[in-house]
C-alpha positions in Angstrom: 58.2 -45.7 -141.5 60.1 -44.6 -138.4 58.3 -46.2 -135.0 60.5 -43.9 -132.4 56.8 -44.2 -129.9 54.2 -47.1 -129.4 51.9 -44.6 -130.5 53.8 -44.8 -133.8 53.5 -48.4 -133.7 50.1 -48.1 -132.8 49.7 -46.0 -135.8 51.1 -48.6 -137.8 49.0 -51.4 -137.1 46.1 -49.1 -138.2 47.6 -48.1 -141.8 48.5 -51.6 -142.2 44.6 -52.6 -141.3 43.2 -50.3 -143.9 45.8 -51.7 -146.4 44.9 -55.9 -145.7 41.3 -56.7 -146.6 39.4 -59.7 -144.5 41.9 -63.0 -145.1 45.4 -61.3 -145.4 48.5 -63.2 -144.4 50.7 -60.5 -143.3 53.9 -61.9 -142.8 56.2 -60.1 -140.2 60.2 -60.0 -140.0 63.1 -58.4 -137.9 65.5 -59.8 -135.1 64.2 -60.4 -131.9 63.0 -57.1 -129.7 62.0 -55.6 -133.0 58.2 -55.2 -132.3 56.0 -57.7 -133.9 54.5 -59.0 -130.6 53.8 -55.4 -129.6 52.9 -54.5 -133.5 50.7 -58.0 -133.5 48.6 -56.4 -130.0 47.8 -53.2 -131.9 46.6 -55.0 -134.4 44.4 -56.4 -132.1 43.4 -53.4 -130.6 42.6 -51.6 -133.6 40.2 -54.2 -134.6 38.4 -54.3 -131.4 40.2 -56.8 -129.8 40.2 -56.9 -125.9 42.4 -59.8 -125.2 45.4 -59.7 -123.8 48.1 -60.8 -126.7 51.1 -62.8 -126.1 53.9 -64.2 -128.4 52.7 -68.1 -129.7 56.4 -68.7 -129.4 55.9 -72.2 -127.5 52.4 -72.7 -128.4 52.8 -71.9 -131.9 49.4 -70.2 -133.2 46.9 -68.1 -130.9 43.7 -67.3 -131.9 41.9 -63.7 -130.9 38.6 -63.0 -131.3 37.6 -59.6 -132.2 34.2 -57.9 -133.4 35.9 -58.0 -137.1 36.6 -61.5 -137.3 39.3 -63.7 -136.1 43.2 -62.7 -135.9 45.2 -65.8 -135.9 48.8 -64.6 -134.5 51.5 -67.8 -135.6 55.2 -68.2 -134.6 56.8 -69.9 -137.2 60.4 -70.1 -135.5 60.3 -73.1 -134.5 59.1 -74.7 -137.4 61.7 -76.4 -140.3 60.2 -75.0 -143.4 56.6 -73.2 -144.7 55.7 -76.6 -145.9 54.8 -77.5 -142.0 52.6 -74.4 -141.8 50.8 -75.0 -145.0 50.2 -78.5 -143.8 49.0 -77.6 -140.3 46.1 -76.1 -143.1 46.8 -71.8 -143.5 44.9 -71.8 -146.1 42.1 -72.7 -144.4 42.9 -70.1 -141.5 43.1 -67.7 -144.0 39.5 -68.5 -145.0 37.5 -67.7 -142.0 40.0 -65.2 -140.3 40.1 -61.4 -140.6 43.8 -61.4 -140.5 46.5 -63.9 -140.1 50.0 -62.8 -138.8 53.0 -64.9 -139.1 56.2 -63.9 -137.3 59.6 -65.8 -138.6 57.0 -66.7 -141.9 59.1 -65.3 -144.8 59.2 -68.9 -146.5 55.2 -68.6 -146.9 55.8 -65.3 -149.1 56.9 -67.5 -152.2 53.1 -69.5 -151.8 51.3 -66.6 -150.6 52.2 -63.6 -153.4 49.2 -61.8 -151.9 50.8 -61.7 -149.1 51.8 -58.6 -147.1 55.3 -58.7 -145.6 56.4 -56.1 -142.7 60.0 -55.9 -142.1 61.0 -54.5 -138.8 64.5 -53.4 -138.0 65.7 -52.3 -134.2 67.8 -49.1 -134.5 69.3 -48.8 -131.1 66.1 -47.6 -129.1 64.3 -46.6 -132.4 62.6 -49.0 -134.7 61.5 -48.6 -138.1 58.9 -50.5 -140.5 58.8 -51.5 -144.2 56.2 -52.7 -146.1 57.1 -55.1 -148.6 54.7 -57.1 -151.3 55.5 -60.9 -151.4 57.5 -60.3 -154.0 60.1 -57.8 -152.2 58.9 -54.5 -153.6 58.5 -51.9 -151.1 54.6 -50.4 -151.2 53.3 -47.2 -150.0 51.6 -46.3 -146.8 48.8 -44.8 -148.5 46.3 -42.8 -146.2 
């Protein structure tokens, strides 16, 4: 999917809501500038979500509460390998929380093959979006 606007983006965050039932890990990819901060606070938006999203990349995890449920937004770059996430206890995140995004979590989607994984590549001033299952298969867009 080509994000040339934020209202593409915006867009995107609610296809990929529709797609991930209550307790998805959606992983999220792509060099730095490519959108997952800004992808992460549409997310948040579309699920009701008035809080004011930031990257957790020196905090680590931030938690938003939205009419939906929890989104729990993780930055996993500074971490040495999934094993630290899974121990600081995802799968009990994943539990009570609408949705849980990783950026950087790629490692997770070998333990997570439920997992949703959104690629994001910077194209000079255009970005564009993949949606991949754990396993590397690209999936539809659906509706």
């Amino acid at each position: 999917m080509e994000l040339r606007t934020l209202e593409d983006t915006r867009e995107l965050a609610r296809r990929l809501l529709r797609r991930a039932p209550e307790g998805t890990l959606l992983v999220l990819s792509g060099p730095l500038g490519a959108g997952k901060t800004t992808l992460t606070r549409f997310l948040a938006e579309a699920l009701g979500s008035e809080a004011d999203v930031a990257s957790p990349t020196y905090t680590l995890v931030h938690e938003y509460p939205t009419p939906a449920g929890v989104l729990v937004h993780i930055d996993a770059y500074r971490l040495p390998d999934a094993a630290a996430l899974e121990q600081l206890g995802l799968d009990e995140t994943l539990e009570r929380a609408r949705l849980v995004v990783v950026e950087w979590g790629t490692g997770l989607l070998p333990l997570h093959p439920e997992a949703l994984w959104l690629e994001l590549e910077r194209l000079g001033e255009r970005r564009s979006a993949t949606l991949r299952g754990a396993d590397g298969r690209p999936l539809g867009w659906g509706a």
